[in-house]
Each structure stands twice: as C-alpha cells, then as structure tokens.
C-alpha positions as CSV (number, residue, x, y, z in Angstrom):
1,X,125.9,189.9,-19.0
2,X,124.7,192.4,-21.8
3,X,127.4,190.2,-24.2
4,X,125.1,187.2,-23.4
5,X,121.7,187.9,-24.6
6,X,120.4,186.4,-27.7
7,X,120.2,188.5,-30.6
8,X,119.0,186.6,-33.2
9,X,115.7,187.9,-34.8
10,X,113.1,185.7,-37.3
11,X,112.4,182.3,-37.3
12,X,115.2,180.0,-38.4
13,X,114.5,177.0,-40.6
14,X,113.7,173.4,-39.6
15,X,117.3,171.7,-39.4
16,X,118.9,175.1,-39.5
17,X,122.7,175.2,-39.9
18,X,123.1,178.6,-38.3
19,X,121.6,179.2,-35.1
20,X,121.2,181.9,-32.7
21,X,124.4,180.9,-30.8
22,X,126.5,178.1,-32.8
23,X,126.8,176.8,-36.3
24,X,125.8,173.3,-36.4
25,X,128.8,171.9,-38.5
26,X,127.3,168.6,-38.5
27,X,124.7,166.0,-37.0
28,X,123.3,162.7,-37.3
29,X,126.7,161.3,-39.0
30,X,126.1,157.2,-39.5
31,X,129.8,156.3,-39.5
32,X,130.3,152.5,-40.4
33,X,133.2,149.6,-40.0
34,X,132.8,146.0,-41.0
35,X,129.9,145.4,-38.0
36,X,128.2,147.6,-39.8
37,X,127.0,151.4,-37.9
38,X,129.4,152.3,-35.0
39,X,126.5,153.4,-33.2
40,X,125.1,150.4,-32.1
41,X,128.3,149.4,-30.6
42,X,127.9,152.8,-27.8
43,X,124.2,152.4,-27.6
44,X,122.1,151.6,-24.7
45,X,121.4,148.1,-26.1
46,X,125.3,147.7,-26.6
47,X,125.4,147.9,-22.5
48,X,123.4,145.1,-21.9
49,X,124.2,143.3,-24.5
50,X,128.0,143.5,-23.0
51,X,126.4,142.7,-19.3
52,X,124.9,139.4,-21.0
53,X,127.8,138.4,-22.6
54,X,129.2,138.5,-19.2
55,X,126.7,136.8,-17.4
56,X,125.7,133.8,-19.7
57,X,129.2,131.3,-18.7
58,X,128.0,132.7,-15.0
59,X,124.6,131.5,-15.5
60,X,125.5,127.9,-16.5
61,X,127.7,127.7,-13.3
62,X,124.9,129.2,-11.5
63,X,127.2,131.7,-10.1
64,X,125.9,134.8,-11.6
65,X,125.9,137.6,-8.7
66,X,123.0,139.2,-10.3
67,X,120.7,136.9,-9.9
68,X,118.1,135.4,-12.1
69,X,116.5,138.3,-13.4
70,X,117.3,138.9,-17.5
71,X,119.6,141.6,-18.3
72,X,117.2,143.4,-19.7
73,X,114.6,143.4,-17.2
74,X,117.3,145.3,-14.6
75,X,116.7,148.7,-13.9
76,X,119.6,151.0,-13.9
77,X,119.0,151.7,-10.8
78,X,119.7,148.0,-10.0
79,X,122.6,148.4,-11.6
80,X,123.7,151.2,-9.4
81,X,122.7,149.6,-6.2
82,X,125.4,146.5,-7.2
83,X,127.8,149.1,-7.8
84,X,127.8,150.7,-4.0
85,X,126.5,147.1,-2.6
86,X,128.4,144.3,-0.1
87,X,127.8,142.0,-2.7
88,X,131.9,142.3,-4.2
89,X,131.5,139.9,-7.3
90,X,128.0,141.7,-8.4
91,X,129.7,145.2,-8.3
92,X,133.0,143.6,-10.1
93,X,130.8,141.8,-12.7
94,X,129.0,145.5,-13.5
95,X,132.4,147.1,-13.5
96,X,133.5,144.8,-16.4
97,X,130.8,145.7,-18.4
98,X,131.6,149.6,-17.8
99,X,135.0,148.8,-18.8
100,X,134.3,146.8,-21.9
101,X,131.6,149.6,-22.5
102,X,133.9,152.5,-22.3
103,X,136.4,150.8,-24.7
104,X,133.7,150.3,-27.3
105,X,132.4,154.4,-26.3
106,X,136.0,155.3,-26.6
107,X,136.6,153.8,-30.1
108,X,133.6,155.2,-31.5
109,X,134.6,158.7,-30.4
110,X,137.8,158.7,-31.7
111,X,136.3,157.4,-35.2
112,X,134.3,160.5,-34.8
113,X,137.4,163.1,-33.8
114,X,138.7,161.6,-37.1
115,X,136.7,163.0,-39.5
116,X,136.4,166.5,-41.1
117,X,133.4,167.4,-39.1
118,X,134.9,166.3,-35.9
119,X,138.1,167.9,-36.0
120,X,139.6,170.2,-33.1
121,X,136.8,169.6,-31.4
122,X,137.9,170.8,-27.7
123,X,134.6,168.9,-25.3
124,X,132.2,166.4,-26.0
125,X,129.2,166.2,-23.6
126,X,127.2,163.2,-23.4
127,X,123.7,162.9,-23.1
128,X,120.9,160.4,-23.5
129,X,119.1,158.5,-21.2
130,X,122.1,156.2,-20.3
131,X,124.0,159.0,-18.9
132,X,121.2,159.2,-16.1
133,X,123.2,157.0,-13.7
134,X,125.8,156.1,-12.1
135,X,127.0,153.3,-14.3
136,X,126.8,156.0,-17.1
137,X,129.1,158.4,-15.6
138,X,131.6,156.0,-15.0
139,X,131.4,154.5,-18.5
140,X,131.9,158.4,-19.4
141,X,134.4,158.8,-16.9
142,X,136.6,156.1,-18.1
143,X,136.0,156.9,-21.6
144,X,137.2,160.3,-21.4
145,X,140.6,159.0,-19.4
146,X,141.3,156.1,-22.1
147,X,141.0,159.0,-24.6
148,X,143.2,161.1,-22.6
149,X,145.8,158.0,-21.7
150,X,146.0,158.3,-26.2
151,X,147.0,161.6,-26.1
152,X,143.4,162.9,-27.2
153,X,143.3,166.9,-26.6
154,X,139.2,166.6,-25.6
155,X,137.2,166.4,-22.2
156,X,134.3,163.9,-22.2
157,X,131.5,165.5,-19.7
158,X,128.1,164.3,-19.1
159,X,125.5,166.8,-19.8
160,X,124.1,169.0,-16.8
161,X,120.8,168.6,-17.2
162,X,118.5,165.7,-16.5
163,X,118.6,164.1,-20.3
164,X,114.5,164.6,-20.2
165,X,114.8,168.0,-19.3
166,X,117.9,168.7,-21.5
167,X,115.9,167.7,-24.9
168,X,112.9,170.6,-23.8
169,X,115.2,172.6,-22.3
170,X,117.4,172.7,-25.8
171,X,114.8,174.0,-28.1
172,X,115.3,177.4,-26.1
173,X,118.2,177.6,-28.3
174,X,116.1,177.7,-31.7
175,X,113.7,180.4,-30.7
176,X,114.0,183.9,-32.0
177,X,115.0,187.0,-29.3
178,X,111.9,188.6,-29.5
179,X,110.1,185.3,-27.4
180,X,112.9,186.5,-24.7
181,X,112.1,190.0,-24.4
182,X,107.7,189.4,-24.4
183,X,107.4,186.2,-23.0
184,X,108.7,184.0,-20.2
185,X,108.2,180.6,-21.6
186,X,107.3,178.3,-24.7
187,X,106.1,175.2,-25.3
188,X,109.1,172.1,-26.2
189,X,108.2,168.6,-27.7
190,X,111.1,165.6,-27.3
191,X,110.2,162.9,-29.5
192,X,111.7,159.6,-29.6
193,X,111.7,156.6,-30.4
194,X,110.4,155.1,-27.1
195,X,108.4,158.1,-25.8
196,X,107.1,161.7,-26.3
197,X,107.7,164.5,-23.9
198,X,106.0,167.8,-24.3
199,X,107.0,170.5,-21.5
200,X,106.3,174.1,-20.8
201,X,110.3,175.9,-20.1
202,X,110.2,178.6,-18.3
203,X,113.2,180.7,-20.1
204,X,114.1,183.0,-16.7
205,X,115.6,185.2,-19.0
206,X,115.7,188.3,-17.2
207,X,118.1,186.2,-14.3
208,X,120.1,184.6,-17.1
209,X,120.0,186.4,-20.4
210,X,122.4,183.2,-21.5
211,X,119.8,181.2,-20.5
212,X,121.8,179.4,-18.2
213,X,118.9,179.1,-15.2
214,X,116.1,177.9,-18.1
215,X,114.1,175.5,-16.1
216,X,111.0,172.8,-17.1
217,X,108.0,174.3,-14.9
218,X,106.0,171.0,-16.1
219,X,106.2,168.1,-18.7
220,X,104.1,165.3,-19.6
221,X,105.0,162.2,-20.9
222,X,103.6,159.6,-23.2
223,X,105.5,156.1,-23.7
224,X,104.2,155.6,-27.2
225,X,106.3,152.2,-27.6
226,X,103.4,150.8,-25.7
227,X,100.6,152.0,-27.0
228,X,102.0,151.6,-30.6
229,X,99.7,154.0,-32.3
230,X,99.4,155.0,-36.2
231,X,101.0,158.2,-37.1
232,X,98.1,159.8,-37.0
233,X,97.2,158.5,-33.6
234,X,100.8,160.0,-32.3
235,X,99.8,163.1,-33.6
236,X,96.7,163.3,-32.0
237,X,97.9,162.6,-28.7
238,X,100.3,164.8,-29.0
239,X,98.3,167.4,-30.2
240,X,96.3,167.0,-26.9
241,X,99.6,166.8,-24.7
242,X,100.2,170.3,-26.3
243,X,96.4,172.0,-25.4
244,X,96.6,170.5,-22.3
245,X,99.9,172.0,-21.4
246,X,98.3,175.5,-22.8
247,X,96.0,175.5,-21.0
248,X,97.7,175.1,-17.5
249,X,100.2,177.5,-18.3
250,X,98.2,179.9,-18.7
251,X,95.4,179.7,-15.8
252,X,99.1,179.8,-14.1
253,X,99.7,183.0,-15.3
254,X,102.6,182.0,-17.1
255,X,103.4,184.3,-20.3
256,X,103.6,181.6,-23.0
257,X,105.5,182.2,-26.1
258,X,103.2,181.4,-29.8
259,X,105.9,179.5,-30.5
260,X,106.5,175.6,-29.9
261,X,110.2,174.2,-30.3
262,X,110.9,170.3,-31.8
263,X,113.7,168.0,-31.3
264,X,112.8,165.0,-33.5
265,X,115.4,162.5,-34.2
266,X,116.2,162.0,-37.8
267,X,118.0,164.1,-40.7
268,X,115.2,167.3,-40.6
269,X,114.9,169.5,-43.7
270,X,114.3,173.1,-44.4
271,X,110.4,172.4,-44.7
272,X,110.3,170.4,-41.8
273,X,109.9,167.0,-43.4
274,X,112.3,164.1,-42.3
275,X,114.7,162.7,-44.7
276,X,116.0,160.0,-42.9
277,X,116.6,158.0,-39.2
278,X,112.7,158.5,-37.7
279,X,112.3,154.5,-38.1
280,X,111.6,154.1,-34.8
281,X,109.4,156.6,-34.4
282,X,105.4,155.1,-35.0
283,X,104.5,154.8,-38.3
284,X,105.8,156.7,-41.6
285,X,107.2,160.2,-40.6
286,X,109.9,159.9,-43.7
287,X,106.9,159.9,-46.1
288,X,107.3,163.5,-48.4
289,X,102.9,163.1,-47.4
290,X,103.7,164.0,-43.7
291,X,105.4,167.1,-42.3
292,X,104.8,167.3,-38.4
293,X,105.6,171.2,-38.1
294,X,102.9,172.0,-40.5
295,X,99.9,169.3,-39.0
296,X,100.8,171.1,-35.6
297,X,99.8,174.5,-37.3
298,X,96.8,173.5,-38.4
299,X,96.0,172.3,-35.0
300,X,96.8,174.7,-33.1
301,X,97.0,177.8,-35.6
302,X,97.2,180.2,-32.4
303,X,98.6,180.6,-28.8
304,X,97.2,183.4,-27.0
305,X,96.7,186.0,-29.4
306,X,99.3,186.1,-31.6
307,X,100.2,182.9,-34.6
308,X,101.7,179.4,-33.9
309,X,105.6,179.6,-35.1
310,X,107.2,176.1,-35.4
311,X,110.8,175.5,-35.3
312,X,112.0,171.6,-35.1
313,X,115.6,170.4,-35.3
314,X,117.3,167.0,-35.0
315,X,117.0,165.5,-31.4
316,X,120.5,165.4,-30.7
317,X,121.7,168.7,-31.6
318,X,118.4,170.0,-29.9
319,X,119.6,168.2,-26.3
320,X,123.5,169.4,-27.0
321,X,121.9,173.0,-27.0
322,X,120.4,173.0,-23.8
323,X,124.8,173.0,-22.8
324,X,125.4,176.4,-24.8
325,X,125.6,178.4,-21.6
326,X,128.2,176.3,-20.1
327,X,130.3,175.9,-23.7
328,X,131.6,179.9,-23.7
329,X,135.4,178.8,-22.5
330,X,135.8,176.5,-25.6
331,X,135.2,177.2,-29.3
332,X,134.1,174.0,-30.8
333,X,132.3,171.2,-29.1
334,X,130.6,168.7,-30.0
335,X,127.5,165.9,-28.4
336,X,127.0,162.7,-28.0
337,X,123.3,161.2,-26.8
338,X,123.1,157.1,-25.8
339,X,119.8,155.6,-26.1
340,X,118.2,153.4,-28.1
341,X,121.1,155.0,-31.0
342,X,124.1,156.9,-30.6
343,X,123.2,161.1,-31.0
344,X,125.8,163.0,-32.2
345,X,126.5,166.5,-33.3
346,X,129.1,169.4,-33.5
347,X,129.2,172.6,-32.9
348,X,131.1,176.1,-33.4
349,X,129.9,179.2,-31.3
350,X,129.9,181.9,-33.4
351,X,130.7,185.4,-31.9
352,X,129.4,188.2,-29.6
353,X,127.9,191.0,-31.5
354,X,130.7,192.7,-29.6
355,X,133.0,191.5,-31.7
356,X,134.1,188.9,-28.4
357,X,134.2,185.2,-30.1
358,X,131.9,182.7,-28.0
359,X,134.6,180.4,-27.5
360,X,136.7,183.2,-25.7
361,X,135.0,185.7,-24.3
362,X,132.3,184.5,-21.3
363,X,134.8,183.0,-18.3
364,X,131.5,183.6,-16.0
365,X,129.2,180.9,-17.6
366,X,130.1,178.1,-16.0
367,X,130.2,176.8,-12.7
368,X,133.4,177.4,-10.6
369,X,133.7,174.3,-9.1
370,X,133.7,172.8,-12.7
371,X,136.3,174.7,-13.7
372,X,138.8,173.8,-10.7
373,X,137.8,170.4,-11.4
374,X,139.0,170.8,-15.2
375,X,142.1,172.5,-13.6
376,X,142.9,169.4,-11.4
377,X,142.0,167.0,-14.5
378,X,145.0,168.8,-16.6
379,X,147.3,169.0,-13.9
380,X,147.6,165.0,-13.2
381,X,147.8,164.7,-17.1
C-alpha cells in the first residue's frame, strides 16, 4: 500500500489546480443553450418541477395517485415509498418523472463529454443530495444506460459516500502529508446554499494510507436558509460550530490536525476570495471586502499548539475527492453534484512517485463486488 500514501508536502492554494492526487482540469463550467444554463435542467428543482408537470392534468381529474400534498412539500422518502408501494399508478406516475429526468440528466452530460474539458473522460460519479435515494439512483441508473444505448464510452456511478459525509470527507484530499503522519483527524466545513455542515474526519490513515476508510466521527449542522442570517452572522455561527467541534474532539482524545479544509461552492481563487456562483449563499461572499479563509484565522489563529492552516476549494470538486480512492482503475473522471444546481468537475490522477500512473497502477482500491458488477455491465453491452 506504500504506492498509496500521500506525498504531497505544503499547503496548496485556495482553488488549487494541482492537488495531492489529481489535477483538477476543470470545475464549475456554466454551459448554456437557448433555456438558458443546462444546469437547471438536471437540478433538484428540475425533478419536481418534471413530477408537477405530471401531476397538474391529474389534479384537475382528481386522479392524481399522490395525493393532495404539493410536489414540493414530498419527502424523497415519499417518493421512495410510491416506488416499492401497492399503489401501481403512484409508482408509474414517479417512474415517468425518473424517466423524463434522466433524459434531461443524460443530455446535459453529453453537452459536458463534448467539450475540451470533458473529453475521454472514462466515469462520472454523481453526487448531491438528490442522489441520496432511491429515485436518484434510478434516474442515475437510467442515465448512464441511455448514454450507453448512444454509444458513450463512460460509466455513470453514484458516489459511495453519504453526499453530507462525502463534502467533509473530500477536504481530506487538500490537506498536506504531514497532517497524515502527526495527526488523525481535521476539521471539514460544507457550505451551501441551504445549509452549513462542519465535521471532525477521522483520516484512519494508518488502515488506509489512500484514505479509503476516512470516516466523519461527528458533524453538526446548521440550515442557514432558515435563519437567513447576514454574512457576518453565518460567520459567527460558524465560527462557534468550529470551537465547539474543537473542543469535543479533543476532550475525546482525538489528535486534531491545525488545519481546517473548505468546500464552498462558487469559482474560488488563489487568495481564497470567491469570484463568482456563492449567490445563494447568505449575504455578499463575492465582495473583494470578504475572504472567509482569512476571517476564520483570525478567529481561531490556533488549534492545539501549532497555527490555523486553511485550505478551501469549490464544493463540487471538494465532494468528487472524497471518490479518489475508488478512481485508481481509470485515468480521468470526472463529478457531477444535484442539488439546488448542477456540481461538476473533472479530474486526471496524476502518478505514483513510483513512477506507476494513478489511473493504472492500484487494481486493490476498490471494492470487488464493484468491479464484477462493472464486468457484468460491459458484457451485456
């Protein structure tokens, strides 16, 4: 496993191309058409916006298997119990808005495969909080097999990792290998648009130098969206989220790394200010006055003995780095994220100090039964 530790030394920048393990080739691409962004047409919002398209002519017959309840007051989990239910017109009714779905998911990822950032890219895993259920993994499924049925050389996975856990779990990937070797955790901050979700990740390096078994040992979250603070406010609070967190983990015992790993959505720059796509986020984070990294230093300029080191990255690349373990049998892959947008980013792994490439050399990193299933997938196409 010696071929799978991370060897990176220093602190990268904020929005860093190169990273420990991949080269981020691109992220946070806002491709258009006519309708304007091709995002909001494979977004969370584009679901059930499809399901009430569906329902309305249902609703004025008063035939609508779903009841009275408004489209967007179902839970997902609802949604998953019509799926599995007796009720057959209430399972068929959610299946046509999979399948209208997945046409929509389908076309924007071939738009994407299209471009120069996009191209030969071998997996795409998708993430977000839509994939968390089963009406997501079948919209994936059947994405990935429309893309297939057009001759389209790429599997469509959803990620591994619970999407809240994937986004803390991610920013493993942006810390420096001397956190690896002295410590056995650091602190992670998801930010969205909705909510905030700080975590302590316990990095189990010594079991999985590839950090394969990384797990959250505890998170907190704040739904912001309903508070709708000031910028300052979200700061604040999260500020506390983060002491808070500090302090548990260490009358745990835990050995916490000085060093506190972002995934903010957004383009982020080498100083750690946000150029663009933080519009949902409360308040004015695109303002060249306000630089999150740095108003975290200053309040909390230490971590156990030793300085506060900040590394932040777009949200979406951040939550396709928490799959880098299980990437090693391909060379270039890329992520999607659904939620309240459409995530994206591509990657290439770059190679072994041993000279090995990424993308060829670590057969061992993922899971078996995933690769008989990838087997099987091939040999009925």
């Amino acid at each position: 496993m010696a071929e799978d530790t991370i060897t990176t030394t220093g602190i990268a920048r904020h929005g860093a191309t190169r990273l420990p393990s991949v080269e981020v080739d691109s992220f946070n691409i806002e491709l258009k058409d006519d309708d304007g962004f091709l995002g909001d047409r494979a977004s969370k919002g584009a679901f059930r916006k499809i399901l009430e398209g569906l329902r309305k002519p249902l609703k004025k017959n008063g035939d609508d298997p779903l009841g009275k309840k408004s489209t967007a007051a179902i839970a997902k989990s609802e949604l998953d119990e019509a799926l599995l239910g007796d009720d057959v017109a209430a399972a068929a009714l959610v299946h046509g808005a999979i399948e209208e779905f997945a046409q929509e998911l389908a076309y924007v990822t071939r738009r994407f495969l299209k471009t120069k950032a996009w191209a030969d890219t071998e997996r795409i895993v998708v993430g977000g909080g839509f994939r968390q259920s089963r009406v997501g993994e079948l919209a994936i499924a059947r994405t990935d097999l429309l893309l297939k049925a057009e001759d389209f050389e790429v599997d469509l996975v959803p990620i591994r990792f619970h999407p809240d856990d994937a986004g803390l779990i991610g920013t493993l990937h942006l810390a420096p290998s001397w956190i690896f070797e002295a410590y056995d955790s650091i602190l992670a901050v998801d930010i969205g648009g909705t909510n905030i979700r700080c975590g302590v990740v316990e990095t189990r390096w010594k079991k999985a130098p590839d950090l394969s078994k990384a797990e959250v040992w505890k998170s907190e979250l704040w739904r912001h969206a309903d508070d709708e603070p000031t910028r300052e406010g979200a700061v604040k609070r999260l500020v506390k989220m983060l002491k808070d967190l500090i302090g548990e983990a260490e009358a745990e015992g835990h050995k916490l790394a000085p060093f506190i790993g972002i995934a903010c959505p957004g383009v982020i720059k080498e100083d750690g200010s946000i150029e663009k796509g933080a519009q949902n986020l409360p308040g004015n984070w695109e303002s060249s006055k306000f630089n999150l990294p740095a108003s975290l230093v200053e309040a909390i300029p230490v971590i156990g003995d030793h300085d506060t080191a900040i590394l932040m990255h777009n949200d979406g690349v951040v939550q396709g780095l928490s799959e880098i373990p299980y990437m090693q049998d391909v060379e270039r892959w890329g992520v999607l994220t659904i939620g309240t947008g459409l995530g994206n980013a591509r990657f290439t792994n770059r190679a072994r100090e041993n000279g090995k490439e990424n993308g060829k050399s670590d057969k061992k990193a993922r899971d078996g039964a995933d690769k008989d299933d990838r087997k099987a997938k091939k040999a009925k196409d």
